[in-house]
C-alpha positions as a Python dict, from the first residue, in 0.01 Angstrom:
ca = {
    (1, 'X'): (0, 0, 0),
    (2, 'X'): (-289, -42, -258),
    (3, 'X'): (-365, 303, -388),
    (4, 'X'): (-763, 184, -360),
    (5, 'X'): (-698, 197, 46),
    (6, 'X'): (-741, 620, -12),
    (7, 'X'): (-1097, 605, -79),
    (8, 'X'): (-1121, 315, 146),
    (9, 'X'): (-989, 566, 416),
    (10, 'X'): (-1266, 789, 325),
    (11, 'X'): (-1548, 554, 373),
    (12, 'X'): (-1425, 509, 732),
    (13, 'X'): (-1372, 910, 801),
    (14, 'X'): (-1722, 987, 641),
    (15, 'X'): (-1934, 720, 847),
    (16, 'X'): (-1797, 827, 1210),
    (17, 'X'): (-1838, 1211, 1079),
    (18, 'X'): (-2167, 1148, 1029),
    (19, 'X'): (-2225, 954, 1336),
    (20, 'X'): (-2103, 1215, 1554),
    (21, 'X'): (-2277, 1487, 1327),
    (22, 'X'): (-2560, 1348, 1467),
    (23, 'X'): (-2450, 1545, 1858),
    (24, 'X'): (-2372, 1895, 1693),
    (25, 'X'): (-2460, 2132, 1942),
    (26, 'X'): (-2616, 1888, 2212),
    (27, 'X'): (-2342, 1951, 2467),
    (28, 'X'): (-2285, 1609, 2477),
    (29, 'X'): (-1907, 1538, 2386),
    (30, 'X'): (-1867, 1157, 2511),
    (31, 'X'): (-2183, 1041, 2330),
    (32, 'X'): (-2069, 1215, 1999),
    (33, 'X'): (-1654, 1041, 2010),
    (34, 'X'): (-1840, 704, 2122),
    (35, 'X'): (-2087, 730, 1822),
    (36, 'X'): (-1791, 801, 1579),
    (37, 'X'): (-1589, 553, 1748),
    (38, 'X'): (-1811, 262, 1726),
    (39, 'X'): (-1888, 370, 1324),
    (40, 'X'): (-1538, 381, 1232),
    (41, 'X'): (-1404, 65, 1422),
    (42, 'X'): (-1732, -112, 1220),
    (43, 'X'): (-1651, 60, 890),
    (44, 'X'): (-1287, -77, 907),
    (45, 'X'): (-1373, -419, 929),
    (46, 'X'): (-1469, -392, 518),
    (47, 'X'): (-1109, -252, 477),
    (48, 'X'): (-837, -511, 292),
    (49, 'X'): (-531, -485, 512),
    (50, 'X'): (-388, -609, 868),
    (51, 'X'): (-367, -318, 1070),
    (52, 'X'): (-300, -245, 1401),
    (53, 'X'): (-425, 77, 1599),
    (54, 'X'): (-81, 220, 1695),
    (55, 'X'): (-244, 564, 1735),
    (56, 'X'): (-645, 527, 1911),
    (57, 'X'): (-847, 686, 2190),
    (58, 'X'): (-625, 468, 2464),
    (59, 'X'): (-479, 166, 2598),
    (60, 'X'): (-654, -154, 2581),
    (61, 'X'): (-756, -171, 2946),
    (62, 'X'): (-857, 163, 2933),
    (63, 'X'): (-1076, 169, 2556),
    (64, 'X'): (-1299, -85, 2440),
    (65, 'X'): (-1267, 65, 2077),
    (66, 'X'): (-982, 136, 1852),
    (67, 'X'): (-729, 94, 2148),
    (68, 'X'): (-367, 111, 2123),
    (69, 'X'): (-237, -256, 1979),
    (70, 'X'): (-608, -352, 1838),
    (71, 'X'): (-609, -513, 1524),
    (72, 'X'): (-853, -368, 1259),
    (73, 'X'): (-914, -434, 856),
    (74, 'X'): (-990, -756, 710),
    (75, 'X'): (-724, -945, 741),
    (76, 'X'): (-631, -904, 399),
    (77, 'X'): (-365, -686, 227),
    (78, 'X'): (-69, -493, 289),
    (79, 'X'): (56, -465, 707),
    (80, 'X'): (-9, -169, 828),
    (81, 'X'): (7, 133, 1131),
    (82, 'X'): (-329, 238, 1219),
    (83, 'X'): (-373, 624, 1388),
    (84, 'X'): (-728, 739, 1433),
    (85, 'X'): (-906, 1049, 1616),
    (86, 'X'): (-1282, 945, 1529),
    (87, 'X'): (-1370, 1295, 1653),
    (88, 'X'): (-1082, 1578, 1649),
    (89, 'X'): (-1270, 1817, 1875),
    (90, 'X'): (-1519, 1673, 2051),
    (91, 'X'): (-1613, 2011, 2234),
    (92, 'X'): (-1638, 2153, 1921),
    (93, 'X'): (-1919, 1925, 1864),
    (94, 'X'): (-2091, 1933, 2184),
    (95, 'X'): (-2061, 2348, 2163),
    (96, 'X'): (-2176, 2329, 1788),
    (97, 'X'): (-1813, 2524, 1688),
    (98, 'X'): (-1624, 2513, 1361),
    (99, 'X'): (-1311, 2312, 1342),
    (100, 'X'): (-1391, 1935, 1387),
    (101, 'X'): (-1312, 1660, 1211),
    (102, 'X'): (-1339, 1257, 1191),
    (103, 'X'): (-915, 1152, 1136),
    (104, 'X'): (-759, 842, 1033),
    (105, 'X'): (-379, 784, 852),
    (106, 'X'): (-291, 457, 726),
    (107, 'X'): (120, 391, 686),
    (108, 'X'): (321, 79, 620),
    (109, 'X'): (393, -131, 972),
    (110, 'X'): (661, 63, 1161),
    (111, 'X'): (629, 393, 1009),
    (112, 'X'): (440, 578, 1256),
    (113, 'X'): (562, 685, 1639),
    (114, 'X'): (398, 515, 1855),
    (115, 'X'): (305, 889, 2049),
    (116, 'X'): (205, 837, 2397),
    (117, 'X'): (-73, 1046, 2569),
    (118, 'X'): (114, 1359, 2692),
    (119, 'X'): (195, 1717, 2579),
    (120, 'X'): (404, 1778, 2228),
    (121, 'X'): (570, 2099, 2169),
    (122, 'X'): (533, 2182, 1787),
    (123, 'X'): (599, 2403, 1457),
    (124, 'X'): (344, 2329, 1174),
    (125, 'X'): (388, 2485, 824),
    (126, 'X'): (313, 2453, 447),
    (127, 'X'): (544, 2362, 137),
    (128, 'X'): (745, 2680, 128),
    (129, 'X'): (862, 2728, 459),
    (130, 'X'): (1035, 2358, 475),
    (131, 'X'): (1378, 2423, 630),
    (132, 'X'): (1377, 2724, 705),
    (133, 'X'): (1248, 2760, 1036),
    (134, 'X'): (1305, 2568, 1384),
    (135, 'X'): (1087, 2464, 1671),
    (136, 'X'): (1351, 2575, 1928),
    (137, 'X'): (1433, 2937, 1769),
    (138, 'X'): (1218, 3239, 1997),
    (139, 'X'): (929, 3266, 1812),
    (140, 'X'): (1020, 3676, 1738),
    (141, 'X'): (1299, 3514, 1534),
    (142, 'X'): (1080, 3237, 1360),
    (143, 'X'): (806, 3502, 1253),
    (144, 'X'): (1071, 3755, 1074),
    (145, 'X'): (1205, 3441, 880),
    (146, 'X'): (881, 3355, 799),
    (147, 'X'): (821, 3668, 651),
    (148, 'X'): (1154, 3706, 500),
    (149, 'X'): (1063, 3307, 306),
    (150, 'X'): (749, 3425, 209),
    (151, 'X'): (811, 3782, 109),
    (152, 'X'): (575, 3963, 330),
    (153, 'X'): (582, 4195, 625),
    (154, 'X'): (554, 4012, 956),
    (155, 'X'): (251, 4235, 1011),
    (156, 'X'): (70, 4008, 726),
    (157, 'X'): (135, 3661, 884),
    (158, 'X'): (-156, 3462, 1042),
    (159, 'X'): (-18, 3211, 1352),
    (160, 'X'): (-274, 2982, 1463),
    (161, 'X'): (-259, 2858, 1861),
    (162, 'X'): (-457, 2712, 2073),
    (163, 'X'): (-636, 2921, 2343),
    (164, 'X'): (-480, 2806, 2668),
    (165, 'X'): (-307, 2944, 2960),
    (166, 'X'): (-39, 2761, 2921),
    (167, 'X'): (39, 2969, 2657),
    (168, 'X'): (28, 3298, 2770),
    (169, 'X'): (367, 3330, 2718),
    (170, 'X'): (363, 3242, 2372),
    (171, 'X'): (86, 3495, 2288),
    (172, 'X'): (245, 3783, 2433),
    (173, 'X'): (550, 3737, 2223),
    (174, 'X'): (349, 3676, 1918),
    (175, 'X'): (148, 4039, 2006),
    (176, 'X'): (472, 4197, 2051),
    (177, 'X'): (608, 4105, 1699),
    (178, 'X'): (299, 4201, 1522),
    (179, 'X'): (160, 3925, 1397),
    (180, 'X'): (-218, 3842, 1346),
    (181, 'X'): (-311, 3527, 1585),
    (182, 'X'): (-577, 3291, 1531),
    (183, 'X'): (-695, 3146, 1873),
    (184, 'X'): (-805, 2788, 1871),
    (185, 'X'): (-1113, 2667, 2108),
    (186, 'X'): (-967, 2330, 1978),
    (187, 'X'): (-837, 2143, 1682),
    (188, 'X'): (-475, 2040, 1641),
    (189, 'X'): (-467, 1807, 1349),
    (190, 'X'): (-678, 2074, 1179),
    (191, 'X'): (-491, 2344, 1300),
    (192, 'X'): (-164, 2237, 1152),
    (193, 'X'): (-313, 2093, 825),
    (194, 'X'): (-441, 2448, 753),
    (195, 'X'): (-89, 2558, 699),
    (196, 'X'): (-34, 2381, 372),
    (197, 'X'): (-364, 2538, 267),
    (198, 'X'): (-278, 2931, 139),
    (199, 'X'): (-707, 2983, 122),
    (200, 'X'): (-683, 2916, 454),
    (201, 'X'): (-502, 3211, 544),
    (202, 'X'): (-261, 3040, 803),
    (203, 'X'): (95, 3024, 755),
    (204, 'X'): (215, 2886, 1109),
    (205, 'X'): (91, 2647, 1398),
    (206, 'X'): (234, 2678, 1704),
    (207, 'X'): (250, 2595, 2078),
    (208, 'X'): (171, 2234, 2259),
    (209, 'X'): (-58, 1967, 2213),
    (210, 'X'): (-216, 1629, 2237),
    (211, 'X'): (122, 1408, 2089),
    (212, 'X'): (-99, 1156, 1886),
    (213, 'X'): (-267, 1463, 1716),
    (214, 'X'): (119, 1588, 1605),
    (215, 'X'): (154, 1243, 1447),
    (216, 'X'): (-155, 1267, 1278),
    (217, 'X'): (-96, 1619, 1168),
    (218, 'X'): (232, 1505, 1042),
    (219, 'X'): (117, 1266, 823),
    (220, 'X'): (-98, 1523, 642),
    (221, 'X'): (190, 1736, 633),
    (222, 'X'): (412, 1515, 474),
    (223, 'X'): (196, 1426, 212),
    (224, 'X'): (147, 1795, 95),
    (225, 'X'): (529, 1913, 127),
    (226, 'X'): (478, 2050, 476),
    (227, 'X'): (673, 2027, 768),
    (228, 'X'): (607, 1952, 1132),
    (229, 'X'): (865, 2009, 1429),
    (230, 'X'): (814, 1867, 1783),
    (231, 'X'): (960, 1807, 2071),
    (232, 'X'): (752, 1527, 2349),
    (233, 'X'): (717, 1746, 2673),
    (234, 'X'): (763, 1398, 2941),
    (235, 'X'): (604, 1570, 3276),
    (236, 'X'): (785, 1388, 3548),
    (237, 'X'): (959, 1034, 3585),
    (238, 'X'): (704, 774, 3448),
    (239, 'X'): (634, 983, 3157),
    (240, 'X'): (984, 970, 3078),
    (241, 'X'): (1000, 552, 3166),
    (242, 'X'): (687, 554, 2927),
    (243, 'X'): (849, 745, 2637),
    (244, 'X'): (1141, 500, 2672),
    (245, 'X'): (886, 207, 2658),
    (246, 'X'): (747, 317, 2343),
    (247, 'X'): (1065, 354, 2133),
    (248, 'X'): (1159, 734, 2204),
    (249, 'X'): (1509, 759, 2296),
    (250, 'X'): (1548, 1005, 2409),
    (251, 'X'): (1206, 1116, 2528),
    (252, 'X'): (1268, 1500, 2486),
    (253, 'X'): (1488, 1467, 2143),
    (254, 'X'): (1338, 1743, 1856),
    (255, 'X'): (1119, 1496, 1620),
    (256, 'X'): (1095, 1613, 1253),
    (257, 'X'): (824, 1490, 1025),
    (258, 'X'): (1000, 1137, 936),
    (259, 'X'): (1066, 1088, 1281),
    (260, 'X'): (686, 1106, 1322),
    (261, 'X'): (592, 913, 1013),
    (262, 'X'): (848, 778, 845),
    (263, 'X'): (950, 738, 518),
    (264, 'X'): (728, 495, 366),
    (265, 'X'): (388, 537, 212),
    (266, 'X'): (152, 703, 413),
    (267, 'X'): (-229, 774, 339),
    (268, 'X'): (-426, 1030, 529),
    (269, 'X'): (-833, 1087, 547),
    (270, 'X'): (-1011, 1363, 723),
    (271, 'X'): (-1388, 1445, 679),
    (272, 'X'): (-1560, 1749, 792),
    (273, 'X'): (-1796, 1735, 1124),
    (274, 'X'): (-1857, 2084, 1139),
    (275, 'X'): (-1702, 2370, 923),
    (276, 'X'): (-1346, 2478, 912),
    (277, 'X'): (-1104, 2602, 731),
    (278, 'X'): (-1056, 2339, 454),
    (279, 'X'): (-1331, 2124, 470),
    (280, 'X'): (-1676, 2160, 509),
    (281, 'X'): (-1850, 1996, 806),
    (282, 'X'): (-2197, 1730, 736),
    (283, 'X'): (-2449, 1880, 593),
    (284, 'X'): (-2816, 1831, 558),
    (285, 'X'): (-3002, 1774, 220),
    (286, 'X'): (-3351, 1781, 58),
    (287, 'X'): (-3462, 1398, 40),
    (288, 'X'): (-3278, 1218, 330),
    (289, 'X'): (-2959, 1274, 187),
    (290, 'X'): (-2652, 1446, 412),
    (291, 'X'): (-2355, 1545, 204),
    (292, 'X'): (-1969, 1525, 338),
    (293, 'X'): (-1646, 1718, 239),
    (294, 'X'): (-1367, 1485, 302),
    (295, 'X'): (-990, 1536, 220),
    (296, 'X'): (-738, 1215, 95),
    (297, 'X'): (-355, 1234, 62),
    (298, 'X'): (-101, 1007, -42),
    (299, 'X'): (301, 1101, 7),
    (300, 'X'): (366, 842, -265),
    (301, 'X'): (192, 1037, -517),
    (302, 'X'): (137, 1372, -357),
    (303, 'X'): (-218, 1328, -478),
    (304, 'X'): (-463, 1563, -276),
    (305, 'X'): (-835, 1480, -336),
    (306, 'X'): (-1134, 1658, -224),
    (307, 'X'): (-1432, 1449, -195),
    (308, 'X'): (-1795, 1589, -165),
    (309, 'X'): (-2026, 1285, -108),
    (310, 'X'): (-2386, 1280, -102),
    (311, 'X'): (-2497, 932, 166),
    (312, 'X'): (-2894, 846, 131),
    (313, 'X'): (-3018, 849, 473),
    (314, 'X'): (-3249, 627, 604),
    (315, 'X'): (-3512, 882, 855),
    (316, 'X'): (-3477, 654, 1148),
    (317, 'X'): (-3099, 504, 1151),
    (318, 'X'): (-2796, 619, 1017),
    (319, 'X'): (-2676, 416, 685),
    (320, 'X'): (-2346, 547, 602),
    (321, 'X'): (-2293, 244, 359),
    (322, 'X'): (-2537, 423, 177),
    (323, 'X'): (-2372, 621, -114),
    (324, 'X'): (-2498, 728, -477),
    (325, 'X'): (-2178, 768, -623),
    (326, 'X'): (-2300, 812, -1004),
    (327, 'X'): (-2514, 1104, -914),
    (328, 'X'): (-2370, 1304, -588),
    (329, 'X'): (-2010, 1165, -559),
    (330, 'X'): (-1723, 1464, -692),
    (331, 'X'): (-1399, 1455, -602),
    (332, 'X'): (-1104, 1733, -735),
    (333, 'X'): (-754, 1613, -777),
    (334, 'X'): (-464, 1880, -720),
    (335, 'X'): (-118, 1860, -674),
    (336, 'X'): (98, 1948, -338),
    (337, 'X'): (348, 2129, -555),
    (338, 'X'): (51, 2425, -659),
    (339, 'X'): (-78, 2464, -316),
}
């Protein structure tokens, strides 16, 4: 793939972040994923390759937008695997919470599982804890390795999971071996990209999830070193038939990150919506400007790039096309082998 296609990626991920930063703290989570949804999937007609959605907010009978087999791009360029979450978090929007994000990763056709729409168990973590751990170990054991890799005592280890019942279980055994726990509202992609991130203070995910989001979370990973572990959780017959149908044989087999993105090129773009742990969410400026804090990676390069942006706002419509580049646009190149 063109190396251009990263800031491409951007472009897309800051238009539907501002869209939907329009419905920050309106309590209104449809009408802030369709806002981002209809920006993106009109942002990525401007981009130069033939890409279809393999990863989108549904089948084609069930989303008019960035559905499952849709083509998007130009028409031009390199074939590619399309995954998008326009709006990672959309209660975090409506509540006005920290932790959202406007997702897309770009990888070279065939690359990416094709994740159905069901539960994912999975094991998220940064550069240095690569091999050494395993999504079917108790997770007393994986927390004491863990701390063994990274020469600590398990008593200084973050673990980030989301806040759900059905993981009670999984938070009891995490209190009983000491660790700290960071309790999600929502946000798997960002919860597992904050493991490669030390500032972030995270050194595990854990627990289930959406299984799309674990693709898209592995993408980042792999492009920074990390790792991601998962295992598809099929509840009942036709989720089994339907793993089948999509390539996964067999359904419940333990997925590592190549299985989940492959081993081809792979871009991945995140912006901001509201604040989080890496990136900043849209803000606000003097003169009709709003500035974004958007994050690109490349696994052919290991290039990470953070990219403020400064977009000149029209008062009455959003114009996300609207960039000053020469006077607001930084961006900061580092390397996945320092982080």
């Amino acid at each position: 793939m063109d190396r251009q296609l990263s800031l491409e990626c951007v472009r897309v991920t800051e238009a539907a972040a501002l869209a939907s930063a329009q419905w920050v703290g309106r309590g209104r989570s449809d009408e802030a994923d369709d806002a981002a949804t209809r920006m993106m999937r009109s942002m990525f007609a401007s981009v130069p390759i033939q890409g279809t959605v393999v990863i989108g907010e549904g089948e084609m009978d069930e989303a008019p937008m960035l559905a499952i087999g849709e083509s998007v791009g130009s028409g031009e360029g390199s074939e590619a695997d399309v995954a998008v979450d326009p709006v990672e978090g959309t209660e975090l929007v409506a509540k006005g919470l920290n932790g959202a994000l406007s997702v897309i990763a770009i990888a070279d056709r065939g690359q990416l599982l094709h994740a159905p729409d069901m539960y994912m168990r999975k094991l998220a973590c940064g550069p240095r804890l690569r091999g050494h751990l395993h999504l079917d170990d108790p997770l007393e054991w994986t927390v004491r390795k863990t701390a063994t890799v990274l020469g600590r005592d398990v008593s200084e280890l973050t673990v980030s999971i989301l806040d759900r019942e059905r993981h009670a279980a999984e938070i009891a055994a995490l209190r009983r071996a000491g660790v700290r726990l960071k309790l999600l509202e929502a946000g798997d992609v960002a919860g597992a990209l904050a493991t490669a991130f030390s500032e972030s203070g995270v050194d595990l995910y854990v627990g289930s999830g959406g299984a799309p989001e674990g693709v898209l979370a592995a993408a980042a990973l792999r492009c920074m070193g990390g790792e991601m572990q998962a295992r598809l959780m099929p509840a009942g017959e036709d989720e089994w038939n339907r793993c089948l149908a999509m390539g996964v044989h067999p359904p419940d087999r333990l997925l590592h990150t190549e299985d989940l993105c492959g081993r081809g090129d792979v871009i991945f773009a995140a912006t901001g919506i509201t604040p989080g742990d890496v990136l900043q969410g849209v803000r606000n400026t003097s003169g009709n400007y709003a500035e974004t804090h958007s994050l690109v990676l490349r696994s052919k390069t290991g290039t990470l790039r953070f990219v403020r942006t400064l977009h000149a706002m029209d008062p009455c419509s959003l114009q996300p096309d609207a960039v000053i580049p020469e006077v607001a646009s930084a961006s900061a190149d580092r390397r996945s082998d320092v982080i």
